[in-house]
C-alpha atoms as a printed R data frame, in Angstrom:
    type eleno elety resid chain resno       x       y        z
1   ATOM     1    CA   UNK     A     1 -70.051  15.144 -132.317
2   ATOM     2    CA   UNK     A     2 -68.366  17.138 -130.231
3   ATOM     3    CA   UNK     A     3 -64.465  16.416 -129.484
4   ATOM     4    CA   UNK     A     4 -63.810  14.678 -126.348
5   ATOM     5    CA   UNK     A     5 -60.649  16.030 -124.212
6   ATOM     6    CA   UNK     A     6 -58.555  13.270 -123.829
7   ATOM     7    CA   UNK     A     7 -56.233  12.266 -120.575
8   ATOM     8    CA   UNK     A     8 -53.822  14.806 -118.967
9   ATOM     9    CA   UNK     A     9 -50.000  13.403 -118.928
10  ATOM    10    CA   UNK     A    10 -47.094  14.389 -117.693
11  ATOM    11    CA   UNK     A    11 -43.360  14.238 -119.114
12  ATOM    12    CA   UNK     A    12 -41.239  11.090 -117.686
13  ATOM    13    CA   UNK     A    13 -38.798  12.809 -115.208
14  ATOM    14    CA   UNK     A    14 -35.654  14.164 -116.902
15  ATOM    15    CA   UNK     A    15 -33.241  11.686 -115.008
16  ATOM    16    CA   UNK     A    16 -35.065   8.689 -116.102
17  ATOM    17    CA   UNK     A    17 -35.463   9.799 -119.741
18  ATOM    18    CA   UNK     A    18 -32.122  10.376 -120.090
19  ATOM    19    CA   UNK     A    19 -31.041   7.256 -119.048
20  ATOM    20    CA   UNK     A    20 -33.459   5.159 -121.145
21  ATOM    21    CA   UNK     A    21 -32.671   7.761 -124.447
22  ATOM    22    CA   UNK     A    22 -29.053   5.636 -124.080
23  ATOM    23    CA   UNK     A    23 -30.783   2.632 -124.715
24  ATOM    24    CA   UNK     A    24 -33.821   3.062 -126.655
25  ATOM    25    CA   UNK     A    25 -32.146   4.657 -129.291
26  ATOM    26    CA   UNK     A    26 -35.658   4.782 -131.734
27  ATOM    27    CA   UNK     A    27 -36.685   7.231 -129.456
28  ATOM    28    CA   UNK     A    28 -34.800  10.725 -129.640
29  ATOM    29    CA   UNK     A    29 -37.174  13.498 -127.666
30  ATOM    30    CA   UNK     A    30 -38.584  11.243 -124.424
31  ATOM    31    CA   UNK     A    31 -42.005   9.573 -123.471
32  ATOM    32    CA   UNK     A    32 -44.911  11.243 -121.257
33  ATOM    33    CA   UNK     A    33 -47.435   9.014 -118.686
34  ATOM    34    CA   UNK     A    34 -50.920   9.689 -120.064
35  ATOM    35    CA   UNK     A    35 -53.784   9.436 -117.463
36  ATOM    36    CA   UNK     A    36 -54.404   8.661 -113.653
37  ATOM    37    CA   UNK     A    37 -52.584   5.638 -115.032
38  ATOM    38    CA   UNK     A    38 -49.675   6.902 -116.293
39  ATOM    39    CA   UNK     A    39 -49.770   5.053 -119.484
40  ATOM    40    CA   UNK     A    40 -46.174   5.115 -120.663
41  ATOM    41    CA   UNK     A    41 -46.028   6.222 -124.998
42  ATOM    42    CA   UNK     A    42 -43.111   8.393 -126.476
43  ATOM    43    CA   UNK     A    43 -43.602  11.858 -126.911
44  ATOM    44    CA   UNK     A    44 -45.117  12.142 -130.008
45  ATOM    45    CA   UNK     A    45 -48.311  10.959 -128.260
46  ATOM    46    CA   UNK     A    46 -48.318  15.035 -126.568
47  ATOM    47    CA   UNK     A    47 -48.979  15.506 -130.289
48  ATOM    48    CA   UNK     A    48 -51.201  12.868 -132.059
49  ATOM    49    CA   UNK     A    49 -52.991  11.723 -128.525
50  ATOM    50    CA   UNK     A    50 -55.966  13.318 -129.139
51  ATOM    51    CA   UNK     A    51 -56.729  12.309 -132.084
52  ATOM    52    CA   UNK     A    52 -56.500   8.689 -131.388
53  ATOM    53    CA   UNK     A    53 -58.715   9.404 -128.556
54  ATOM    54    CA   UNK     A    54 -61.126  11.265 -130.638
55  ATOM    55    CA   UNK     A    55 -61.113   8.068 -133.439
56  ATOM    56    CA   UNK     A    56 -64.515   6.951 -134.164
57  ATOM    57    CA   UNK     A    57 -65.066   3.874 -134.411
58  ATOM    58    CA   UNK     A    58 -67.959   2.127 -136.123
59  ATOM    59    CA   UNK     A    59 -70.469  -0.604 -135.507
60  ATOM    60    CA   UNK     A    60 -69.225  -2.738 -138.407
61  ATOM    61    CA   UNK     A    61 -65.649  -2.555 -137.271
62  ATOM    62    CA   UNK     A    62 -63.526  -5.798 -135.966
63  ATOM    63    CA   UNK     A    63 -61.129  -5.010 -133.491
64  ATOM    64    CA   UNK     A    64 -57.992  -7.220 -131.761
65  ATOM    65    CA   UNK     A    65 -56.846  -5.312 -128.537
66  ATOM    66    CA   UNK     A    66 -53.660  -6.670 -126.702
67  ATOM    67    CA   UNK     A    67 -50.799  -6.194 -124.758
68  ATOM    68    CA   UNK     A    68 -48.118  -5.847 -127.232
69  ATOM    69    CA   UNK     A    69 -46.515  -9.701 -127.628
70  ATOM    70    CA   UNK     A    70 -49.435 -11.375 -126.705
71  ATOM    71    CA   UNK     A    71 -50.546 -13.102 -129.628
72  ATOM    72    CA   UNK     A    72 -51.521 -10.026 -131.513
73  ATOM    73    CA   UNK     A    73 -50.689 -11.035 -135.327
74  ATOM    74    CA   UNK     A    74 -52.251 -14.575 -135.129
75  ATOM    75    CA   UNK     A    75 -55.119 -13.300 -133.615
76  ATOM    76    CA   UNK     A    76 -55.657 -11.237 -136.090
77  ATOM    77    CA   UNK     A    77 -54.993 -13.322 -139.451
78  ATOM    78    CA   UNK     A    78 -57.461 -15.643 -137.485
79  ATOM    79    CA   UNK     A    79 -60.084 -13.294 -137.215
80  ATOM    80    CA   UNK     A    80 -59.190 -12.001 -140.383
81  ATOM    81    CA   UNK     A    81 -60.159 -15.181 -142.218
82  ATOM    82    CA   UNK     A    82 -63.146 -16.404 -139.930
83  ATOM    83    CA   UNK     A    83 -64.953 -12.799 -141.023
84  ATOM    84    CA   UNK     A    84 -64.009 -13.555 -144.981
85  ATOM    85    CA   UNK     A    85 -65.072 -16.533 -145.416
86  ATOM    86    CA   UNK     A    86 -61.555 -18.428 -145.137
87  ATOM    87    CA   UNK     A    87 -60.270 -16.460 -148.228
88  ATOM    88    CA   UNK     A    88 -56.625 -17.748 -148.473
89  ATOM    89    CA   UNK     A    89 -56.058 -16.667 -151.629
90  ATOM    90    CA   UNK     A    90 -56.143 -12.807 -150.200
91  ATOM    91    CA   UNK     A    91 -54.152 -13.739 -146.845
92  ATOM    92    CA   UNK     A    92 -51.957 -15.309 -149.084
93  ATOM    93    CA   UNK     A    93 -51.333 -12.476 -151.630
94  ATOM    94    CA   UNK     A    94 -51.836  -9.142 -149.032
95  ATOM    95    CA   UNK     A    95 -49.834  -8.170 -146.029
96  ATOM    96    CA   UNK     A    96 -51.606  -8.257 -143.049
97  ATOM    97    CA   UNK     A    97 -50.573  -4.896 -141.985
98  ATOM    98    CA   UNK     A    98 -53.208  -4.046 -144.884
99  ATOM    99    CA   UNK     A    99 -55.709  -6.139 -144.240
100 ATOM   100    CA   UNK     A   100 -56.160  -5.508 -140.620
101 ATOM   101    CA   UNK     A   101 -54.066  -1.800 -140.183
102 ATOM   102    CA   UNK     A   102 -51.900  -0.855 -136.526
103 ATOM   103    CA   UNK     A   103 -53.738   2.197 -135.488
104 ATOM   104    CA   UNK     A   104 -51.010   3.812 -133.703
105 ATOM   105    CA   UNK     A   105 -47.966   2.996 -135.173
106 ATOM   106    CA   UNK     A   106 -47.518   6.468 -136.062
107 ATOM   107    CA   UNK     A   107 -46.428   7.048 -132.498
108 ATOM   108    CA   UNK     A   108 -43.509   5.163 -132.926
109 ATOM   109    CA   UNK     A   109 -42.295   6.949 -135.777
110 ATOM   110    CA   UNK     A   110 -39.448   9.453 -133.912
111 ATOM   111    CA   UNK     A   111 -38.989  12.343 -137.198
112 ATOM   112    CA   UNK     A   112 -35.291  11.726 -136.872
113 ATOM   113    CA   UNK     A   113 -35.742   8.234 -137.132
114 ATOM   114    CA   UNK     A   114 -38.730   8.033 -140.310
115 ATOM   115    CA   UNK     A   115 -35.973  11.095 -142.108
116 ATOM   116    CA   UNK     A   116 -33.267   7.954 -141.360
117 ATOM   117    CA   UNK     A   117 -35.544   5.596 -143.110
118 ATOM   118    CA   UNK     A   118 -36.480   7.955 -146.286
119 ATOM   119    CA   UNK     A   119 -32.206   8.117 -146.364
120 ATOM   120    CA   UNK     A   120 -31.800   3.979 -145.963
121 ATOM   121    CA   UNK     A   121 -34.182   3.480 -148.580
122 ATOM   122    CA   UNK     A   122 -33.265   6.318 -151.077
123 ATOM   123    CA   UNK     A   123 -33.888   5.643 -154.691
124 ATOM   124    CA   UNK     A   124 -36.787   3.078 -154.141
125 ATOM   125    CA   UNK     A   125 -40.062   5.220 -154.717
126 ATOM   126    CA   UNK     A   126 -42.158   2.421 -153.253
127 ATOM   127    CA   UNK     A   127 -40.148   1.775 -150.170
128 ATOM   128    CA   UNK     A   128 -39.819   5.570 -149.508
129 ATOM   129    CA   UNK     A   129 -43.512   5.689 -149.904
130 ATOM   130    CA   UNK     A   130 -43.654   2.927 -146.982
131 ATOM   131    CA   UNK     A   131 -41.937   4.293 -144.845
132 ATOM   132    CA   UNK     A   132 -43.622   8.100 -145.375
133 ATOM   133    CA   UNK     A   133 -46.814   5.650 -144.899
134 ATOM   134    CA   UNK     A   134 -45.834   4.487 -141.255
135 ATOM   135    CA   UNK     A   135 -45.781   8.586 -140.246
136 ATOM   136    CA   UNK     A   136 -49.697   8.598 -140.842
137 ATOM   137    CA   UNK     A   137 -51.871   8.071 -137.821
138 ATOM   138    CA   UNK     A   138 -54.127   5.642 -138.110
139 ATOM   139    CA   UNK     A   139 -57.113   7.829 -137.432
140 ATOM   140    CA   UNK     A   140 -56.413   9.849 -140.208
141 ATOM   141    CA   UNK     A   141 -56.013   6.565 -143.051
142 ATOM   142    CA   UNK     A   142 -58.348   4.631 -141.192
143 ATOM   143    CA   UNK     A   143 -61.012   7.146 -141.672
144 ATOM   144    CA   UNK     A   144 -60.946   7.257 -145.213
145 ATOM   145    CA   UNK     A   145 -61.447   3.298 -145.335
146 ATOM   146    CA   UNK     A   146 -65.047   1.866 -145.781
147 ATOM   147    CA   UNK     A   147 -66.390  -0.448 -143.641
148 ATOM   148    CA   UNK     A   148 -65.785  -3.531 -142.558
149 ATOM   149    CA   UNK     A   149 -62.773  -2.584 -141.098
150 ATOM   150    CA   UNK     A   150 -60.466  -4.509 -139.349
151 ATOM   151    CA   UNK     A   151 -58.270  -2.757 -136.442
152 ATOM   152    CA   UNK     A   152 -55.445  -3.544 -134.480
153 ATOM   153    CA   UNK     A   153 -54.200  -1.869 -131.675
154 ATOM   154    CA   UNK     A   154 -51.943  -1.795 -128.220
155 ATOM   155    CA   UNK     A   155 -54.058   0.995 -126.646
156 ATOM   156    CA   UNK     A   156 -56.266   0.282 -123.578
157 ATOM   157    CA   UNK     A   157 -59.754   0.197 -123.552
158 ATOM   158    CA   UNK     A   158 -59.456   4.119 -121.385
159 ATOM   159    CA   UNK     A   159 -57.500   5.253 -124.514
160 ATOM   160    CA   UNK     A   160 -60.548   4.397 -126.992
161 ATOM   161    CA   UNK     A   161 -63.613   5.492 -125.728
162 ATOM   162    CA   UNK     A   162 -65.669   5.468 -128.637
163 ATOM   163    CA   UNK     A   163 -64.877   2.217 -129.758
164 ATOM   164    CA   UNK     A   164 -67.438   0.024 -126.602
165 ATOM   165    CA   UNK     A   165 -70.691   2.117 -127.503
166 ATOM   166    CA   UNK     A   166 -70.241   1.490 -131.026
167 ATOM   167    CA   UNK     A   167 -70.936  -1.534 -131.224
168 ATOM   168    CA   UNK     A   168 -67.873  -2.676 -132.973
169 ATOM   169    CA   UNK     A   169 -66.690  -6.653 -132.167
170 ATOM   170    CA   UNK     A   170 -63.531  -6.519 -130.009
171 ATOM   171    CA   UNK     A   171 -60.974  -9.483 -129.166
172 ATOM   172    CA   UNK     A   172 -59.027  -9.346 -126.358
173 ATOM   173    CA   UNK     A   173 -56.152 -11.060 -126.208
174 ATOM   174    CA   UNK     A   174 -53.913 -12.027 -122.774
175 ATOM   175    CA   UNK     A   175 -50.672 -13.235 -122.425
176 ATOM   176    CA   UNK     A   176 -48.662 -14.249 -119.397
177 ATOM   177    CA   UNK     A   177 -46.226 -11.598 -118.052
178 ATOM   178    CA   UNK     A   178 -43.331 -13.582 -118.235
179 ATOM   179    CA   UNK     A   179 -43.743 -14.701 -121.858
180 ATOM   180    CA   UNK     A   180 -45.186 -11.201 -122.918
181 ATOM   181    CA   UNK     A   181 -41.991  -9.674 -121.139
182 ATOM   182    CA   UNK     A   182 -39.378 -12.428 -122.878
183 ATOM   183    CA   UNK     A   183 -41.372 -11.470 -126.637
184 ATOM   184    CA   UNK     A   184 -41.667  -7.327 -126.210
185 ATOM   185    CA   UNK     A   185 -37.900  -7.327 -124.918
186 ATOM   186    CA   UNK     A   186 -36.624  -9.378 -128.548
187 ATOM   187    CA   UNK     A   187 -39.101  -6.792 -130.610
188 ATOM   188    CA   UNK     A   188 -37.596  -4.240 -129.009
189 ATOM   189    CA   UNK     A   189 -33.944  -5.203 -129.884
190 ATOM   190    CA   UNK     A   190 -35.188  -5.964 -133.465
191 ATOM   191    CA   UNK     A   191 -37.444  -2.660 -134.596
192 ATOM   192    CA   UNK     A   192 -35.483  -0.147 -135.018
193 ATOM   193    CA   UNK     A   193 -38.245   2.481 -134.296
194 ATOM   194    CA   UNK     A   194 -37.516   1.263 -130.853
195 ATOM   195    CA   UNK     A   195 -33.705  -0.044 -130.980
196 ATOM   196    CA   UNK     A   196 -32.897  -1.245 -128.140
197 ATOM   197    CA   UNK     A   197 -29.674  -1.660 -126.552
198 ATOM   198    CA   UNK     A   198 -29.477  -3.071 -122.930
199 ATOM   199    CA   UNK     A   199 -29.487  -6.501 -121.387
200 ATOM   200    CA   UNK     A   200 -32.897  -8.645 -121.063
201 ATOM   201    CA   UNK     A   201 -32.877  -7.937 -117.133
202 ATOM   202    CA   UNK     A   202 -32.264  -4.099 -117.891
203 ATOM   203    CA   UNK     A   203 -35.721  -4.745 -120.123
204 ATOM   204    CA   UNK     A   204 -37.760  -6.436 -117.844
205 ATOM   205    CA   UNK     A   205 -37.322  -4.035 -114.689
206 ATOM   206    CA   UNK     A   206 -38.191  -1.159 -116.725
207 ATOM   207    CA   UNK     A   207 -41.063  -3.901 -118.077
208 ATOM   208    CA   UNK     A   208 -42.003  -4.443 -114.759
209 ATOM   209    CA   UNK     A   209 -42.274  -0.923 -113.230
210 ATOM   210    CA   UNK     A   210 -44.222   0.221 -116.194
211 ATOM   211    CA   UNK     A   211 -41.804   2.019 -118.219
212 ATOM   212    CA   UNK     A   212 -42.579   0.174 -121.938
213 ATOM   213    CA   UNK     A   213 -44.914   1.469 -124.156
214 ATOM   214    CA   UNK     A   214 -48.397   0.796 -123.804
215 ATOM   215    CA   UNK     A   215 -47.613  -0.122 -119.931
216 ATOM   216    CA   UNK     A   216 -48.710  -0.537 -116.694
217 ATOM   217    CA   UNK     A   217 -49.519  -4.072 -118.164
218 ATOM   218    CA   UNK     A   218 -51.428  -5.066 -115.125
219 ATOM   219    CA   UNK     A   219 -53.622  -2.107 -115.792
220 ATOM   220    CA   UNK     A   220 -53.949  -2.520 -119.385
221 ATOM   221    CA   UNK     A   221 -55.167  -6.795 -118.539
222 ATOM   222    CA   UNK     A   222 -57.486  -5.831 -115.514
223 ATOM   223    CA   UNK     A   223 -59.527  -3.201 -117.498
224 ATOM   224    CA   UNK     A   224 -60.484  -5.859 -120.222
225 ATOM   225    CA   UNK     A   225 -60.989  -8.465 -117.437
226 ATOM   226    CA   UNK     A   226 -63.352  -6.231 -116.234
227 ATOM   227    CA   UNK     A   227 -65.178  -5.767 -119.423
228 ATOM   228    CA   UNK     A   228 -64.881 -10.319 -120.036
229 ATOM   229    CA   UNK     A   229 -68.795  -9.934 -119.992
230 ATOM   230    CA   UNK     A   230 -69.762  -7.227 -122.112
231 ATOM   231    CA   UNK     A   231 -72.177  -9.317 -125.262
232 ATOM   232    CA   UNK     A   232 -69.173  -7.254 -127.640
233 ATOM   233    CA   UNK     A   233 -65.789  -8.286 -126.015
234 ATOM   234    CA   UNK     A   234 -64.499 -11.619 -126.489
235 ATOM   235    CA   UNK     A   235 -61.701 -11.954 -123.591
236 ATOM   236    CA   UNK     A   236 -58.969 -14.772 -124.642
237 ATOM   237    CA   UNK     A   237 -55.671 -16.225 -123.716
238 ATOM   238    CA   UNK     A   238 -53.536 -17.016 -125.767
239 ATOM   239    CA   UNK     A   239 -52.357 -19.779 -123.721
240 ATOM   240    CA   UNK     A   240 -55.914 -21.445 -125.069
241 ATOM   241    CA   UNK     A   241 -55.120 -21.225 -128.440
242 ATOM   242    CA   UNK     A   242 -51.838 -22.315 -127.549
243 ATOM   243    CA   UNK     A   243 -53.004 -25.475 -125.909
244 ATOM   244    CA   UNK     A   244 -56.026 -26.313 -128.105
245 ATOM   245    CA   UNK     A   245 -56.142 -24.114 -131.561
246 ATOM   246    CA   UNK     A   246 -59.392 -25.942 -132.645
247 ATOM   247    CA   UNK     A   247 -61.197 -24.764 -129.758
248 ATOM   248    CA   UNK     A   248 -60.224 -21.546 -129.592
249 ATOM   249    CA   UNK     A   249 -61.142 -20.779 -133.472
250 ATOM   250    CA   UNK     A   250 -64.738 -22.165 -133.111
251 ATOM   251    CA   UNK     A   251 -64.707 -20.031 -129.642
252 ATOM   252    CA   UNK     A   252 -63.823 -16.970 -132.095
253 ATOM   253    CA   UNK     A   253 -66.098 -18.172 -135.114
254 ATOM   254    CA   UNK     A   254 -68.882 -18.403 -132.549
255 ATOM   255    CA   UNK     A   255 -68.369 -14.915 -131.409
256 ATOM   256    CA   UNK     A   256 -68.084 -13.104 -134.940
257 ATOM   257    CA   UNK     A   257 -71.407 -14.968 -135.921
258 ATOM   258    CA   UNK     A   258 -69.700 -17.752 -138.347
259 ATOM   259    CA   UNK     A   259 -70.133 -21.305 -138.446
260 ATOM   260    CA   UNK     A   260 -67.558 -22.911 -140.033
261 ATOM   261    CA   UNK     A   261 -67.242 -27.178 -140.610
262 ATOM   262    CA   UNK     A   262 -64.697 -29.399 -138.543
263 ATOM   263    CA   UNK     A   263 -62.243 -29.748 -141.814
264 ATOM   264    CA   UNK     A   264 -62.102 -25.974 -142.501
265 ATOM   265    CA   UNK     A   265 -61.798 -25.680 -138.658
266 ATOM   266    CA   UNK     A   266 -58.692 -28.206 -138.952
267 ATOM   267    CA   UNK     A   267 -57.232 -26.382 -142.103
268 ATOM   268    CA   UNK     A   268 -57.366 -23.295 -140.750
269 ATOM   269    CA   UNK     A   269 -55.503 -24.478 -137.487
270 ATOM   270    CA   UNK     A   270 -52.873 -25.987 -139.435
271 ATOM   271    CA   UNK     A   271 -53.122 -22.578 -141.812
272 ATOM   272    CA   UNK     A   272 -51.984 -21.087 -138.443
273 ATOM   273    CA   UNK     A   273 -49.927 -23.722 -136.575
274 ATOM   274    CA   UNK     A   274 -46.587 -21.808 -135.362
275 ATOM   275    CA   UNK     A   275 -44.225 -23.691 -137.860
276 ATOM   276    CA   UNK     A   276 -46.233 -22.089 -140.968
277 ATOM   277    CA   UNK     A   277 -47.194 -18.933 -139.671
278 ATOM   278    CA   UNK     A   278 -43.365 -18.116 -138.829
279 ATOM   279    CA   UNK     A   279 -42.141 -18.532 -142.387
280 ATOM   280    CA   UNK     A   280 -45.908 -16.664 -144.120
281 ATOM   281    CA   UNK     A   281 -44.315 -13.356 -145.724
282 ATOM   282    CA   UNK     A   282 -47.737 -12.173 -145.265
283 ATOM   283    CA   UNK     A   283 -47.733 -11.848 -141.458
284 ATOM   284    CA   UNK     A   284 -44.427 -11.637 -140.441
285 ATOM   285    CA   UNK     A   285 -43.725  -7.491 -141.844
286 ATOM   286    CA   UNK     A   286 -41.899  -8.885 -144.726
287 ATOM   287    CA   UNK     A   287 -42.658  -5.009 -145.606
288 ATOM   288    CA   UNK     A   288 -40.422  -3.804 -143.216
289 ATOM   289    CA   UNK     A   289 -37.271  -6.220 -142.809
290 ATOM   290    CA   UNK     A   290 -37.423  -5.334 -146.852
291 ATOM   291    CA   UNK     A   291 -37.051  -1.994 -145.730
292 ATOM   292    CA   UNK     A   292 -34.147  -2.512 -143.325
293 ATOM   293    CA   UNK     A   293 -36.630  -1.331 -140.279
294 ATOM   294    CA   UNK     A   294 -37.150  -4.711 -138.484
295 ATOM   295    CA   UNK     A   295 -33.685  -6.697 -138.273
296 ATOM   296    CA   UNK     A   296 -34.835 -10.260 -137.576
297 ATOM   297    CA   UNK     A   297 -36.138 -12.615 -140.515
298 ATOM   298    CA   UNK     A   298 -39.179 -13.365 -138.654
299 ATOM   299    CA   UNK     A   299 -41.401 -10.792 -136.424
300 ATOM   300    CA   UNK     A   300 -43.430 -14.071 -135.390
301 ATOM   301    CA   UNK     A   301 -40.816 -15.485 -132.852
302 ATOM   302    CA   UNK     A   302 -41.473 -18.808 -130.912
303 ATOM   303    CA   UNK     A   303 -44.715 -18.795 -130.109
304 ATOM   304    CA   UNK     A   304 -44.079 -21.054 -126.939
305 ATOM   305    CA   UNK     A   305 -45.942 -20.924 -124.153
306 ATOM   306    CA   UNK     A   306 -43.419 -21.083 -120.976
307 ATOM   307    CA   UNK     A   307 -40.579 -20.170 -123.290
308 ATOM   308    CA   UNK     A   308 -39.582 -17.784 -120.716
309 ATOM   309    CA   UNK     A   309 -37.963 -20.422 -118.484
310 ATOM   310    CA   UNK     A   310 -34.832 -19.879 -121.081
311 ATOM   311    CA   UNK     A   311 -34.193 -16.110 -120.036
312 ATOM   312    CA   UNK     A   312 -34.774 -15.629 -116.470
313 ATOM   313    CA   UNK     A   313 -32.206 -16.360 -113.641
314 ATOM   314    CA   UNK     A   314 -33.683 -17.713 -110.875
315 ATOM   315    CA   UNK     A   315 -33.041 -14.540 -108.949
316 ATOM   316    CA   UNK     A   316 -35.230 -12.261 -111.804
317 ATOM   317    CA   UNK     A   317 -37.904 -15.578 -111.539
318 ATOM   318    CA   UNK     A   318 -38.624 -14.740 -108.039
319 ATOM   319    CA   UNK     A   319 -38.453 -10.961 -108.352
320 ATOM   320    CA   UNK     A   320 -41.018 -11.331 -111.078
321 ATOM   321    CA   UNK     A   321 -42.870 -14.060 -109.102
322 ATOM   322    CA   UNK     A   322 -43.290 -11.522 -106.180
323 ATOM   323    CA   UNK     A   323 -44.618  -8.906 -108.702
324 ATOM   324    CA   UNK     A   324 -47.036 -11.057 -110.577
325 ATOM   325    CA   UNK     A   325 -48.718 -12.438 -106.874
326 ATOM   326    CA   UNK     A   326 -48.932  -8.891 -105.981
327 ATOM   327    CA   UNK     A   327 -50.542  -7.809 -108.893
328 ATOM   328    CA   UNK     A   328 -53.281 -10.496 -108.737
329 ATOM   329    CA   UNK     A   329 -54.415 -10.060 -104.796
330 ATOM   330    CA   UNK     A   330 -58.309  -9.347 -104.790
331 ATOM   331    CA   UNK     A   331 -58.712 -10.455 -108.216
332 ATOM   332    CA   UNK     A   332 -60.251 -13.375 -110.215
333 ATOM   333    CA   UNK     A   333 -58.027 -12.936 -112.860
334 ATOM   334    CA   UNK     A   334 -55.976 -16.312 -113.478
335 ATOM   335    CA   UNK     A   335 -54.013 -17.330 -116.804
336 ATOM   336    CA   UNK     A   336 -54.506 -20.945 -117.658
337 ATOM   337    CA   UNK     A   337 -51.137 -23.377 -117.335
338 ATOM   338    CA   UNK     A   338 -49.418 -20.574 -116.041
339 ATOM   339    CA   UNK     A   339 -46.510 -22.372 -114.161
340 ATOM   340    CA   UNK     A   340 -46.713 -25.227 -111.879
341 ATOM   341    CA   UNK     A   341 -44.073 -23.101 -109.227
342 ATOM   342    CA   UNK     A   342 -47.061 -20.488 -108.962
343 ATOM   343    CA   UNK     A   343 -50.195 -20.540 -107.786
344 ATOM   344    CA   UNK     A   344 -52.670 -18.184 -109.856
345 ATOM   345    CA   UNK     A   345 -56.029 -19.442 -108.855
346 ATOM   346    CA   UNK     A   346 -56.200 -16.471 -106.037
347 ATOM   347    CA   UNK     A   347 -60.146 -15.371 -106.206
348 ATOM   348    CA   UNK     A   348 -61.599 -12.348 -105.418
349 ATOM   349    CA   UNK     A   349 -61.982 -11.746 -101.655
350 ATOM   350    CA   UNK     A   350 -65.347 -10.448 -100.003
């Protein structure tokens, strides 16, 4: 098969990088806008980009695609357990990062910052082997891995184009903006392959005029939407499973090709109600707060849907208000429960 030649990008303009270098301190070089667009990744992506791009996926493979903070993890240790049967005793026993793998992590993984690792964790052969581990691109481990493999990744379906025609399963999972803004802007204060340093409103205007990693999030949502239809895409919310788990597994178990009873439906939604999945070692990168990389006991925050209404002044409400309405003209794009101030229900015009 002959290579594919991914996206042109361009460097993010030297002003602007070295503003957000002061508070993204993860990142040491800068980030580059990949595509017509202008997908927003750190610059290691001018090195490793084509070789995500180039990843083949395979017909057997089970992939959750997402926004990052959109329900990623539980969507994954869900589908994770529908396609094995409801093996607890793995899930229980092996991290999830190994079970289902980040593709691109690697990305994220500034030199400077992975050599500052290797020195944090000096001494401990196995956590110095983690944390070499997180420096290998997923296409490269991945590949060596037999099938049925189980991927997770942030990129957009533009940034994978092997993965549709080959017949692999793919989840989608949406979040709302403001919840998806709240959740990414607490990860990034908490990784320290991202470390950052400024205020919440600081976050969500660079949030909100694309300038986070794996933004423009409008773009990143509409070209799944578009694809809702495809017989290999499942498109969700995660405001369904937030408002009826139950339905949402069988909705997922349907799609995979499983068939599962009402009790194991039950004991799996309990398995993954918010108040045991927060405190499951398993899920929650136990890997890397032992490793002094993630700074917050629990990578699984709240889990609320609407918990945004605790961060935003009413000034940054309406901003965001006026961005989200903008962003949904001519669509039929509309996130259940959104907010009763709102009106999402616009429909696609003639």
């Amino acid at each position: 098969m002959n290579k594919l030649t991914p996206p042109k990008y361009e460097l993010l303009n030297p002003e602007k990088t070295k503003e957000m270098l002061q508070l993204f301190k993860g990142e040491r070089t800068g980030w580059v806008l990949v595509g017509s667009k202008k997908y927003f990744f750190p610059y290691k992506y001018t090195e490793e980009g084509e070789g995500f791009y180039n990843f083949k996926a395979r017909s057997s493979d089970i992939w959750v695609i997402t926004y990052p903070r959109s329900g990623t993890t539980l969507t994954q240790e869900l589908v994770w357990l529908l396609s094995n049967n409801l093996d607890y005793d793995t899930a229980k026993t092996k991290y999830l990062s190994e079970r289902f793998p980040f593709l691109e992590f690697s990305m994220f993984n500034h030199p400077e910052v992975s050599n500052e690792f290797l020195e944090m964790n000096k001494g401990d052969l196995a956590k110095e082997e983690l944390c070499r581990s997180l420096t290998i691109p997923g296409y490269e481990s991945l590949e060596k891995m037999s099938s049925r493999r189980f991927i997770k990744t942030h990129f957009p379906f533009s940034l994978l184009p092997t993965v549709l025609e080959s017949g692999a399963k793919i989840i989608y999972v949406a979040r709302n903006p403001k919840d998806v803004g709240v959740s990414w802007y607490h990860l990034n204060k908490d990784i320290k392959t991202q470390a950052y340093i400024g205020t919440f409103e600081q976050f969500w205007n660079y949030f909100q005029n694309n300038q986070t990693p794996w933004s423009p999030y409008w773009e990143h949502i509409k070209e799944a939407w578009a694809l809702k239809d495809h017989p290999n895409v499942l498109f969700m919310f995660y405001e369904e499973m937030y408002e009826n788990l139950p339905k949402a597994i069988k909705k997922i178990a349907k799609f995979l090709g499983k068939e599962y009873s009402d009790d194991e439906i039950n004991e799996l939604a309990m398995y993954l109600d918010i108040k045991n999945f927060r405190i499951n070692p398993m899920v929650n990168l136990t890997e890397l707060r032992e490793c002094n990389i993630l700074e917050r006991e629990s990578f699984v925050r709240r889990g609320l849907s609407g918990g945004w209404k605790d961060f935003f002044t009413p000034e940054l409400e309406n901003q965001a208000n006026q961005w989200i309405t903008e962003n949904l003209k001519n669509t039929d794009l509309k996130f259940p429960n959104f907010t009763k101030n709102l009106d999402f229900s616009l429909t696609k015009k003639d």
